[in-house]
NULO-52929 format. One record per residue (C-alpha): residue in one letter; x, y negated, z. Coordinates in nm, 3 decimals. Last residue first. Layout:
<lolums>
+------+---------+---------+---------+
! code !       X !       Y !       Z !
+------+---------+---------+---------+
!    A !       X !       Y !       Z !
...
+------+---------+---------+---------+
</lolums>
This chain:
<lolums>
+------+---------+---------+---------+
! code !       X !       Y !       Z !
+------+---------+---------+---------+
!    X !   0.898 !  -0.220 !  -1.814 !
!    X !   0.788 !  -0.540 !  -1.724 !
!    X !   0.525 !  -0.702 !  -1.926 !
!    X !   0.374 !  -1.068 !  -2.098 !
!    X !   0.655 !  -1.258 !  -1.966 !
!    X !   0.671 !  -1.588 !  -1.898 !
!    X !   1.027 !  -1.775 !  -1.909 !
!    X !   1.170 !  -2.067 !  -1.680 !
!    X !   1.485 !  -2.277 !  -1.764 !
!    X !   1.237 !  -2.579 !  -1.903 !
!    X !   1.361 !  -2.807 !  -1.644 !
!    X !   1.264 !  -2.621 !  -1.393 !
!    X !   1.000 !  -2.883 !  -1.240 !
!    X !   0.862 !  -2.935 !  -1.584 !
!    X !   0.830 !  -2.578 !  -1.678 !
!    X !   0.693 !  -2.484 !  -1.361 !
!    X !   0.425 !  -2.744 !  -1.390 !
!    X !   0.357 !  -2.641 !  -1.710 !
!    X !   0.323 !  -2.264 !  -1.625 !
!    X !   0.105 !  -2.354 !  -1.280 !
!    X !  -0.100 !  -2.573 !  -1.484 !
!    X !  -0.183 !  -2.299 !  -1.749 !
!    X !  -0.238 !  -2.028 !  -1.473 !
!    X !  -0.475 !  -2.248 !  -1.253 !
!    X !  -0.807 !  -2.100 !  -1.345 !
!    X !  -0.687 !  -1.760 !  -1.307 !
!    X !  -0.594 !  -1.826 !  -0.946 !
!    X !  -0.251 !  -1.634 !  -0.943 !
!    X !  -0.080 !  -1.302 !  -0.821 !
!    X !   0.308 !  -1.293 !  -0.925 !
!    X !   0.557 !  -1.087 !  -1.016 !
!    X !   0.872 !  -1.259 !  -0.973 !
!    X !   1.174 !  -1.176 !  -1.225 !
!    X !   1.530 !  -1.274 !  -1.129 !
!    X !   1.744 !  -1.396 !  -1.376 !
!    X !   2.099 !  -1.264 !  -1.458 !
!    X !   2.227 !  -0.894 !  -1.408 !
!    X !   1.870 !  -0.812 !  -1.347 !
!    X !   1.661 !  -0.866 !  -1.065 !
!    X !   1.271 !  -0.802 !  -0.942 !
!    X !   1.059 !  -0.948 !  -0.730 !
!    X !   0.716 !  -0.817 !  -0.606 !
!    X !   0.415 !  -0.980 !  -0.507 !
!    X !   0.453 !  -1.354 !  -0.535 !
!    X !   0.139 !  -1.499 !  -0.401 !
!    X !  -0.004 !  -1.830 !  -0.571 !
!    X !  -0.173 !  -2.045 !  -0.380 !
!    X !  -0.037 !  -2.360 !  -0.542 !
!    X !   0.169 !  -2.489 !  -0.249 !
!    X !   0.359 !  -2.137 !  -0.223 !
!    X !   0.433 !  -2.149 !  -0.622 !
!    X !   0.653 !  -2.481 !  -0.583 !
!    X !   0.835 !  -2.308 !  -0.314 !
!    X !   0.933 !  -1.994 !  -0.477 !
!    X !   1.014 !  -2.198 !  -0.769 !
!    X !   1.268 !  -2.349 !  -0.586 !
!    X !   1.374 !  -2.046 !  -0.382 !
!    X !   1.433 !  -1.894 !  -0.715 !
!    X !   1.552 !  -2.161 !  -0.946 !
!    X !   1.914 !  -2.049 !  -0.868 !
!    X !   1.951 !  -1.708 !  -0.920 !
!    X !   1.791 !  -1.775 !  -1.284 !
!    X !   1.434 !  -1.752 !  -1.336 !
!    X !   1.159 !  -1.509 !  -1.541 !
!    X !   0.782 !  -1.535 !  -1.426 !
!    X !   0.534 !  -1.307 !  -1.402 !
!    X !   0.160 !  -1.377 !  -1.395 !
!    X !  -0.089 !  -1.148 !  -1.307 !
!    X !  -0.469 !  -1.236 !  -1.256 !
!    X !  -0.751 !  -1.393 !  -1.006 !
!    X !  -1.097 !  -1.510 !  -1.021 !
!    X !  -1.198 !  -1.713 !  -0.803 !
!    X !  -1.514 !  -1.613 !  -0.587 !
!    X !  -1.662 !  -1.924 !  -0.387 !
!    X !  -1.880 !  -1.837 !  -0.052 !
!    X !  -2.257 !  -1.883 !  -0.041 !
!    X !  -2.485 !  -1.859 !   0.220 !
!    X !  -2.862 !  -1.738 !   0.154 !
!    X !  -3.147 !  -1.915 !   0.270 !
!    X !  -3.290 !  -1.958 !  -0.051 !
!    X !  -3.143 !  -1.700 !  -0.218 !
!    X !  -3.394 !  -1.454 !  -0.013 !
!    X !  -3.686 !  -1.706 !  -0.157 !
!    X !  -3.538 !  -1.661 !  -0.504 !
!    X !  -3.540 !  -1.263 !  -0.418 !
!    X !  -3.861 !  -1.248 !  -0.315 !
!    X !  -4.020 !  -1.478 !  -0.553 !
!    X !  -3.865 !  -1.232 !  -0.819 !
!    X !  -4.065 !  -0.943 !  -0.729 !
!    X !  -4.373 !  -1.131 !  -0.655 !
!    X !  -4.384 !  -1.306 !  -1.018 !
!    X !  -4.289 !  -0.931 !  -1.172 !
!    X !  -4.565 !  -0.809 !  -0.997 !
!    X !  -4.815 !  -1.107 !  -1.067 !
!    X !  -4.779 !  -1.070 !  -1.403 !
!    X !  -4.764 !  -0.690 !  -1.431 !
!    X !  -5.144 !  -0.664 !  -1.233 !
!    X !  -5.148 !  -0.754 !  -0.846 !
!    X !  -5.325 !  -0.489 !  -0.739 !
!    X !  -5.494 !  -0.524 !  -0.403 !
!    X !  -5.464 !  -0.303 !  -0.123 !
!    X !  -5.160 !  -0.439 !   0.051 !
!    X !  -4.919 !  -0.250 !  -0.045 !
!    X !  -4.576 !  -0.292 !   0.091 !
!    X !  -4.311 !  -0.357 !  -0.109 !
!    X !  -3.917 !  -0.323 !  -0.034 !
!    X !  -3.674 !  -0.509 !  -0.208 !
!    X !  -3.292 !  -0.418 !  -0.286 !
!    X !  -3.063 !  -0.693 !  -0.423 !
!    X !  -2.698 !  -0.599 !  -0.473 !
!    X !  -2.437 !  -0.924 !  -0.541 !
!    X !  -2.100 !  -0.960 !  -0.647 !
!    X !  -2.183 !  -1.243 !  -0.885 !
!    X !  -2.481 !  -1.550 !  -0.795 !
!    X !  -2.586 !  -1.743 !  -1.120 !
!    X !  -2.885 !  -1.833 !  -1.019 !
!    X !  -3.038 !  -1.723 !  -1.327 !
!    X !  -2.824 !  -1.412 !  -1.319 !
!    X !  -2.959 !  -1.317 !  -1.006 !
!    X !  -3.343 !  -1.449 !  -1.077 !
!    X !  -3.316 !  -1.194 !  -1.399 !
!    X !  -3.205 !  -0.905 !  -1.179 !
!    X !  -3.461 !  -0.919 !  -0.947 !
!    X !  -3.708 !  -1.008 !  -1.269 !
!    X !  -3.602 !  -0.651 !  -1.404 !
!    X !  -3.615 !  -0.487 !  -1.078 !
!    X !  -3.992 !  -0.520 !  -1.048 !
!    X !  -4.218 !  -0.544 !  -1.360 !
!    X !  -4.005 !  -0.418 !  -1.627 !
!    X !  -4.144 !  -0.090 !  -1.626 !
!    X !  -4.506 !  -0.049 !  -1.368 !
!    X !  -4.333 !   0.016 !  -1.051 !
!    X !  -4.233 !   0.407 !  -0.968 !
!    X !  -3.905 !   0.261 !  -0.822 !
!    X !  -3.851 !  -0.036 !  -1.062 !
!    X !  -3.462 !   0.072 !  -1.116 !
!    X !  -3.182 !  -0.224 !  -1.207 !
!    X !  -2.886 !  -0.233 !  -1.292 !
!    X !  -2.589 !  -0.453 !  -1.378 !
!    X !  -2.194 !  -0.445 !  -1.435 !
!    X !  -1.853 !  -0.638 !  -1.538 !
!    X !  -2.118 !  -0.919 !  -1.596 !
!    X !  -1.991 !  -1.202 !  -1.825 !
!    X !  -2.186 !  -1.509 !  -1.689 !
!    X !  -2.262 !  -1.354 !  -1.360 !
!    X !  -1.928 !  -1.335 !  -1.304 !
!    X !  -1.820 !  -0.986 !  -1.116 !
!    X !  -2.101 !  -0.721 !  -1.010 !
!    X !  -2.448 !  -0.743 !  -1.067 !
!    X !  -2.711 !  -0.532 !  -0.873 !
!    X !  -3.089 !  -0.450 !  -0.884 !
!    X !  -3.331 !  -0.260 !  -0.634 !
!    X !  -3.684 !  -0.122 !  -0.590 !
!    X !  -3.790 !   0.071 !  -0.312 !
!    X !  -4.195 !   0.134 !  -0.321 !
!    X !  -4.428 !   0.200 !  -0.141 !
!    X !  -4.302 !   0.176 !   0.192 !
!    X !  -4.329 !   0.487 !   0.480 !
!    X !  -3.939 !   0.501 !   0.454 !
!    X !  -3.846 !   0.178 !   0.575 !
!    X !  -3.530 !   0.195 !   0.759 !
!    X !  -3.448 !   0.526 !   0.575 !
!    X !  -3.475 !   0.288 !   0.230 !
!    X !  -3.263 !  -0.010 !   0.365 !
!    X !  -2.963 !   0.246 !   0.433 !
!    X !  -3.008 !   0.404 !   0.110 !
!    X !  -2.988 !   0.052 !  -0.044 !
!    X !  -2.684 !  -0.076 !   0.175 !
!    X !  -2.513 !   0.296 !   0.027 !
!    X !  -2.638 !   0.226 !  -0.260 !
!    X !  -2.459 !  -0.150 !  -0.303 !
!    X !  -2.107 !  -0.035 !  -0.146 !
!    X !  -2.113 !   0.267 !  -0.412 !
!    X !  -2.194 !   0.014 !  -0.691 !
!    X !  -1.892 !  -0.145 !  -0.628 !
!    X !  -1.771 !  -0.557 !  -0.480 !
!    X !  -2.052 !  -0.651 !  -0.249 !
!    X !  -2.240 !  -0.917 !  -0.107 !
!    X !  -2.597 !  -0.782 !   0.020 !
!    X !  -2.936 !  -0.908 !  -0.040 !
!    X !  -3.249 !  -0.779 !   0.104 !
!    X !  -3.589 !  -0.864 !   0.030 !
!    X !  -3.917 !  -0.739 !   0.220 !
!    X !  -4.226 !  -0.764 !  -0.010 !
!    X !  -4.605 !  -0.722 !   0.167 !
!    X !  -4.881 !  -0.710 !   0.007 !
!    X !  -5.186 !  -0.905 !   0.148 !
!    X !  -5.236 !  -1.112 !  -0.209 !
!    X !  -4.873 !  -1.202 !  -0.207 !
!    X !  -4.633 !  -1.229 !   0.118 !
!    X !  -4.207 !  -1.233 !   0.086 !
!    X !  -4.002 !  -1.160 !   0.363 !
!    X !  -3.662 !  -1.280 !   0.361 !
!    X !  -3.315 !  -1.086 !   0.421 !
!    X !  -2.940 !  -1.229 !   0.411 !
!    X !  -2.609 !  -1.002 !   0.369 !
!    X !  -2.293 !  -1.241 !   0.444 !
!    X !  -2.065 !  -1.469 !   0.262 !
!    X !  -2.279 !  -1.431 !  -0.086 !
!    X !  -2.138 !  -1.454 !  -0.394 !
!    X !  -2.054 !  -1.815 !  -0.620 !
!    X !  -1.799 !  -1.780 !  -0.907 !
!    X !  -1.476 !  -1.911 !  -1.024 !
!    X !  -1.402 !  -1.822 !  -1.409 !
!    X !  -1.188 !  -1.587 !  -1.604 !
!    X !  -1.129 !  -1.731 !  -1.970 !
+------+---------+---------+---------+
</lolums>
């Protein structure tokens, strides 16, 4: 089932220090790839002289990911966008694109300490991140007589639910609607009750 999720309400930034190198994180809310590049290209002509660029994204519930990537940006493999990634799914934060920018600082930090940096930067960027709640959303479309419809119309207005489009037949009227997806099976019984069973849900309309 679709589920609620936390994303950010605006992008945040934190700078992140380790053995004199220097890693600058960024983290944007968005809702496409495109939206996340063009933040990253815009992060990488701010800082072009940097070492490296490295970035990660995950779009939709972190739990079932429509999409995630990540690129190390000349990084030893696995040691950079990896644990970006990993600290985004471990804080279970959806809609997001991470980019972080490293400085060297003239030591080397070996893979351990990379991939330690790397995802101290984002953690610390979560940190002081705010948070806004994502719920999750889908069609439902409901099948009434002429005269349950302002009823029903009301009962869906107090549960957030926007009615999109209404069609009518000879006898019912059909309301496509736009629900939370965590309230669909309340919103059906509570219809049910309230209509005294004269409702119908319809998978399609042709």
């Amino acid at each position: 089932m679709s589920r609620s999720y936390q994303t950010l309400s605006h992008p945040t930034h934190f700078c992140y220090e380790e053995k004199r190198s220097r890693f600058l994180a960024f983290i944007f809310p968005v809702t496409t790839k495109e939206e996340g590049f063009a933040h990253f290209e815009s992060i990488r002509q701010k800082y072009p002289d940097a070492r490296h660029h490295c970035w990660a994204y995950l779009l939709g519930d972190p739990e079932q990911a429509l999409a995630a990537g990540f690129n190390d940006d000349g990084e030893p493999g696995g040691t950079a966008g990896k644990p970006m990634l990993n600290v985004l799914m471990q804080r279970k934060v959806g809609n997001v694109f991470a980019v972080v920018v490293r400085y060297f600082g003239g030591v080397k930090l070996g893979a351990g300490g990379l991939t330690r940096a790397y995802g101290q930067a984002i953690s610390g960027a979560l940190d002081v991140a705010e948070f806004k709640l994502v719920v999750q959303r889908e069609q439902l479309i409901i099948e009434i007589g002429f005269s349950l419809e302002q009823k029903v119309r009301n009962l869906l207005q107090h549960q957030e639910v926007i009615v999109q489009e209404v069609l009518y037949s000879e006898a019912s009227a059909i309301l496509k609607c736009d629900c939370p997806a965590n309230q669909i099976e309340f919103i059906k019984t509570l219809l049910l009750n309230q209509a005294a069973g004269k409702v119908k849900f319809v998978d399609a309309v042709n």
